[in-house]
C-alpha positions as CSV (number, residue, x, y, z in Angstrom):
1,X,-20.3,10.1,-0.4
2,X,-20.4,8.6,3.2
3,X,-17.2,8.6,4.5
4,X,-17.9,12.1,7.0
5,X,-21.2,9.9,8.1
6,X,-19.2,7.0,9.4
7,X,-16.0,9.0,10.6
8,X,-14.2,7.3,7.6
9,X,-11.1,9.3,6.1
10,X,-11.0,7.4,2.5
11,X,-13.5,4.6,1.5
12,X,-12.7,1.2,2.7
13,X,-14.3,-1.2,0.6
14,X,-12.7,-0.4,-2.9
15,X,-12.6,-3.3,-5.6
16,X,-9.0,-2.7,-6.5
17,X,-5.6,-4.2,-5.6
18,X,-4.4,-1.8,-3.0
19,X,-1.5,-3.0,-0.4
20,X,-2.4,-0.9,1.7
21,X,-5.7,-2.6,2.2
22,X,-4.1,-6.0,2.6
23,X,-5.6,-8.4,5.1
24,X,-3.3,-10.0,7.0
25,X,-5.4,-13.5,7.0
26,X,-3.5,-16.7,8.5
27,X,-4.2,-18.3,5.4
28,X,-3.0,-15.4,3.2
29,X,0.7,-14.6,4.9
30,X,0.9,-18.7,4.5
31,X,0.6,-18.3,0.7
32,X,3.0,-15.1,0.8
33,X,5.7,-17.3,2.4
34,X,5.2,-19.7,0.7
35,X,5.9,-17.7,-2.9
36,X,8.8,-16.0,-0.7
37,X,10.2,-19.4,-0.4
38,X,10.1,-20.3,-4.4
39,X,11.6,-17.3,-5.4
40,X,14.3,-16.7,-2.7
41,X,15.1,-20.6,-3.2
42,X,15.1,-20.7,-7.0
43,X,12.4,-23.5,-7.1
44,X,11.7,-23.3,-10.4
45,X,7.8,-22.3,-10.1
46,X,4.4,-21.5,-8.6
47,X,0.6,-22.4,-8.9
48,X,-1.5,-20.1,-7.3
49,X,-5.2,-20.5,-8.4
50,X,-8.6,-19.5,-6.6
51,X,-12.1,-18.3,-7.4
52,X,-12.7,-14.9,-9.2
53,X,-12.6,-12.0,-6.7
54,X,-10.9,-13.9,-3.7
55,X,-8.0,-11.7,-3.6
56,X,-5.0,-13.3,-6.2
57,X,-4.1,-9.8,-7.7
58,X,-4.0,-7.8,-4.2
59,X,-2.0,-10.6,-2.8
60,X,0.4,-10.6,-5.8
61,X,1.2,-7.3,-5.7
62,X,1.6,-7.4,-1.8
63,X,4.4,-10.3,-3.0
64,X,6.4,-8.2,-5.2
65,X,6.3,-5.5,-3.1
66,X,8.3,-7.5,-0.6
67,X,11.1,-8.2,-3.6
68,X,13.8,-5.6,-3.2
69,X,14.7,-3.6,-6.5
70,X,17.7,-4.2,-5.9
71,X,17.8,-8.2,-5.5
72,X,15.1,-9.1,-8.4
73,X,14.9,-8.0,-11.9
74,X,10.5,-8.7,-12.5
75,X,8.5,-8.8,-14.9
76,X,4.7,-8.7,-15.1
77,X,2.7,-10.0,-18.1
78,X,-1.3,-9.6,-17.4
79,X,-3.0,-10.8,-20.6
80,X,-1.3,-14.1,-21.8
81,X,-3.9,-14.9,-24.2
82,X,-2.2,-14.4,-27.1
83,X,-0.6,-16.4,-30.0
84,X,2.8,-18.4,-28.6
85,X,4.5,-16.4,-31.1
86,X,3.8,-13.1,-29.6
87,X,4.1,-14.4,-26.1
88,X,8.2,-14.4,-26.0
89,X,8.0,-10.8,-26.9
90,X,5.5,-9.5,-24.4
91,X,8.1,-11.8,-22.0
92,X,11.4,-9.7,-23.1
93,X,9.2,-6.6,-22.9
94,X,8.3,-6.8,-19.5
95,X,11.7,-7.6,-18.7
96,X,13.4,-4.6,-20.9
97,X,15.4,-7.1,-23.0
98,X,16.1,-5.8,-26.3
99,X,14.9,-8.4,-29.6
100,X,16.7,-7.1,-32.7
101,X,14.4,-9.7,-34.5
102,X,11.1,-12.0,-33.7
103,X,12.6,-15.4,-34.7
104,X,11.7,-17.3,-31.8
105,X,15.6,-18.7,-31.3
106,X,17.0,-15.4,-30.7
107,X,14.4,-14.5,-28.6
108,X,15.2,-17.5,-26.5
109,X,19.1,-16.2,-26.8
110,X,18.4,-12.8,-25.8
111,X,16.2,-13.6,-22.8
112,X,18.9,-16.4,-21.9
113,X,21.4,-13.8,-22.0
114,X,19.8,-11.7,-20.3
115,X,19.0,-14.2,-17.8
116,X,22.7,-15.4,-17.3
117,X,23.2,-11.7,-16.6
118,X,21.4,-11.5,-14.1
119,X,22.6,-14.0,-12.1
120,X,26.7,-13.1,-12.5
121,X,25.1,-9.5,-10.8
122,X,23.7,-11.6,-8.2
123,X,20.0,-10.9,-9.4
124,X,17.3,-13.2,-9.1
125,X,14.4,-12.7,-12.4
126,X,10.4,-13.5,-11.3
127,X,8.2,-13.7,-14.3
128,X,4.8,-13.1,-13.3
129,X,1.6,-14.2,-15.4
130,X,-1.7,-13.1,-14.3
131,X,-4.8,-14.5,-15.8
132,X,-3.0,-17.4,-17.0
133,X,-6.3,-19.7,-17.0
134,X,-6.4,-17.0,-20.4
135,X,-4.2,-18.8,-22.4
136,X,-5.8,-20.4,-25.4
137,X,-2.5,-21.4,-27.3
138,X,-1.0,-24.6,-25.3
139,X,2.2,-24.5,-27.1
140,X,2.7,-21.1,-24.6
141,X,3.2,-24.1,-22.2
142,X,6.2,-25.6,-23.7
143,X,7.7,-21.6,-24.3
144,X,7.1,-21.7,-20.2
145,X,8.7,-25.5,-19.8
146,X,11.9,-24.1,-22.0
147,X,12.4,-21.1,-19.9
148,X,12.2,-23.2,-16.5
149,X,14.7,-25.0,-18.2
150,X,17.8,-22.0,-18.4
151,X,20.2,-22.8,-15.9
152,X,23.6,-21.2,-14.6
153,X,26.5,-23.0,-12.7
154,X,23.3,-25.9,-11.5
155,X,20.8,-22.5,-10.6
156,X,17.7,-22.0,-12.1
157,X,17.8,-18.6,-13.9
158,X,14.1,-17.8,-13.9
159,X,11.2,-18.5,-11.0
160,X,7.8,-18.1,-12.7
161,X,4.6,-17.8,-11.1
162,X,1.2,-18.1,-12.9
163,X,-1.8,-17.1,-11.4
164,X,-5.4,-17.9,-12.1
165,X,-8.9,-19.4,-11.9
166,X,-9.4,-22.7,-10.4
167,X,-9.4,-24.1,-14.3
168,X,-6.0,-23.7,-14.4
169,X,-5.2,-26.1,-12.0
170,X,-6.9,-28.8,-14.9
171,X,-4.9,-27.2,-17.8
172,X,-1.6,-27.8,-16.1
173,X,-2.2,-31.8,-15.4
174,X,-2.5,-31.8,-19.1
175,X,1.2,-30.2,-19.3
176,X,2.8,-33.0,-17.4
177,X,6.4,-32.5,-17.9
178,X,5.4,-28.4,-17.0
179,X,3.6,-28.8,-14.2
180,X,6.1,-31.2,-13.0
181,X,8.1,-28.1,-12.7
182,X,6.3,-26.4,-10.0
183,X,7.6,-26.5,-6.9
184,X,4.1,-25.5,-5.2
185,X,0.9,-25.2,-6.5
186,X,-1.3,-23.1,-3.5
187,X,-5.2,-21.9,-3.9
188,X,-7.1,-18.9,-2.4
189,X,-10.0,-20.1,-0.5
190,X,-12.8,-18.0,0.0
191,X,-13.0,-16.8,3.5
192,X,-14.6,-17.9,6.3
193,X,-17.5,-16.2,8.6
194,X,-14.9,-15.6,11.0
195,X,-12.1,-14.3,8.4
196,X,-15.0,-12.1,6.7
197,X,-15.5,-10.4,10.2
198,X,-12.0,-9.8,10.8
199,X,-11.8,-8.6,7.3
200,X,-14.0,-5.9,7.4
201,X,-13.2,-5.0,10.7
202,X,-9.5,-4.5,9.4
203,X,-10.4,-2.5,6.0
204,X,-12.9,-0.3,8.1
205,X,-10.2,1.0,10.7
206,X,-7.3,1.2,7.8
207,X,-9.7,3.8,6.4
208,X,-10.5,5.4,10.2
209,X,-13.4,3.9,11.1
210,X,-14.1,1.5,14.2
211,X,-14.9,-2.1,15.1
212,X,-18.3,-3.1,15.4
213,X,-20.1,-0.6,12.8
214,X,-21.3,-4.0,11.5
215,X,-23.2,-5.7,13.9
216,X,-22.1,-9.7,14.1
217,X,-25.9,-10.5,12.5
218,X,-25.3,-8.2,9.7
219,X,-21.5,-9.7,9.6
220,X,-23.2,-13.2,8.4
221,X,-25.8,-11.8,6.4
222,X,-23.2,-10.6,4.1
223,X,-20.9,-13.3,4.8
224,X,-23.7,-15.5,3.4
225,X,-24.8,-13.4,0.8
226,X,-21.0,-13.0,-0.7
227,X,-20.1,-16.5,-0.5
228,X,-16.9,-15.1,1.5
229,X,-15.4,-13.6,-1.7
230,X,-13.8,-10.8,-1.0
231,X,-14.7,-9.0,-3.9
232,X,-18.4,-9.7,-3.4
233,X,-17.9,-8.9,0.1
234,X,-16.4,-5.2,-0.6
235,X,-19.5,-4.3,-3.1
236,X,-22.2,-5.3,-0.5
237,X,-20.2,-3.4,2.2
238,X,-20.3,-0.4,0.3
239,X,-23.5,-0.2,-0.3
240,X,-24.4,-1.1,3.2
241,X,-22.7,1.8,4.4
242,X,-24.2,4.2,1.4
243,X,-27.7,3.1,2.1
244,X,-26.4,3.5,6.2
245,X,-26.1,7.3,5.7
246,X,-28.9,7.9,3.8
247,X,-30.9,6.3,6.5
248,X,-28.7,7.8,9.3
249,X,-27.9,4.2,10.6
250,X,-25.9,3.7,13.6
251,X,-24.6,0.0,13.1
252,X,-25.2,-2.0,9.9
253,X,-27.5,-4.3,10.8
254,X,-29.2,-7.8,9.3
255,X,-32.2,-5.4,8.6
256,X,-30.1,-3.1,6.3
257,X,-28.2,-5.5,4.5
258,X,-31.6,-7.4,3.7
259,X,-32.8,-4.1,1.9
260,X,-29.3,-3.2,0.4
261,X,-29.4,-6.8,-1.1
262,X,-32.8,-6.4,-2.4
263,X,-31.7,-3.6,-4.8
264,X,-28.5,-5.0,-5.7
């Protein structure tokens, strides 16, 4: 609706997980290198927690972008809050391993198997849970601890990385011999005045804008009002730049955030 206004060739300020639109924050390629380590190490796991809307699903799928096909067999499970005894199935599913039956001991066979089969074809497997703070059923836990515990010739078979809000982080001291079994356990922060400037300065030119539509003033007015959560930060922006056009703004000021905020 804006984007010939402001010289724009796609919007910039889209809530979803795009790569593209990946912010190359200090703090962010840290916690990329850090995964990159786990996984290309065979550290057994990974903690990555942080507040709703700071950015855990973009930067996970920037992650497993950077996992070649051919090197890593991976497997994504996005709603773990289900019964324990349905979880080893969503597991072999995501990871195309055929279950002839749903006892849980040959599911634990075949997805050992299949593990070990990897690994003599030189592949490395990355289970993925997103929204694991979901997880009602603790006994999920110990299905978790048991997979960390497949090894091959001294390797771990499997790197798992579970993702989530800061909750999590309480659950897992409550899992002491699991959490034991993570190698790191890293946190999203939500971003500073400075990173929020830089931040919108980056997402505005990856969609053909320029620097400086936002004046610094209007910068920390959103910064302020969005708590520097990234999420928060893309709605307000896009607002700010509707309400912009309709007013046939030149800059988004502290003025025109003040009124964007008022009817948000």
């Amino acid at each position: 609706m804006y984007e010939a206004y402001w010289g724009l060739s796609q919007l910039p300020f889209q809530n979803v997980p795009d790569p593209a639109f990946f912010c190359p924050l200090p703090a962010h390629t840290d916690i990329l290198e850090k995964l990159l380590y786990v996984v290309q190490y065979g550290k057994g796991g990974a903690l990555l927690t942080g507040e709703a809307g700071c950015g855990k699903s973009t930067l996970s799928r920037v992650f497993l972008l950077q996992l070649e096909e051919a090197k890593y067999d991976i497997g994504l499970v996005i709603n773990p809050s289900i019964p324990a005894e349905e979880l080893l199935g969503e597991i072999a599913y995501q990871l195309d391993v055929s279950v002839s039956t749903p006892h849980r001991s040959a599911q634990f066979r075949s997805l050992n198997d299949h593990l070990v089969a990897n690994a003599q074809a030189g592949k490395a497997t990355v289970l993925m849970i997103d929204e694991a703070h979901t997880i009602k059923d603790e006994a999920i836990f110990e299905d978790l601890r048991m997979l960390l515990n497949f090894q091959f010739n001294e390797r771990q078979l499997l790197t798992l990385i579970l993702l989530g809000l800061p909750e999590l982080k309480e659950v897992m001291t409550r899992q002491r011999s699991f959490h034991q079994r993570l190698a790191v356990r890293l946190r999203v922060n939500p971003l500073s005045e400075t990173e929020t400037s830089f931040y919108i300065d980056f997402r505005l030119e990856k969609a053909g804008g320029r620097k400086g539509l936002f004046t610094k003033e209007g910068v920390k007015a959103i910064h302020q009002a969005a708590g520097g959560i990234p999420r928060s930060i893309n709605n307000l922006c896009d607002f700010c730049l509707l309400e912009g056009a309709k007013r046939k703004a030149k800059q988004i000021d502290t003025a025109l955030v003040k009124a964007v905020l008022e009817y948000m």
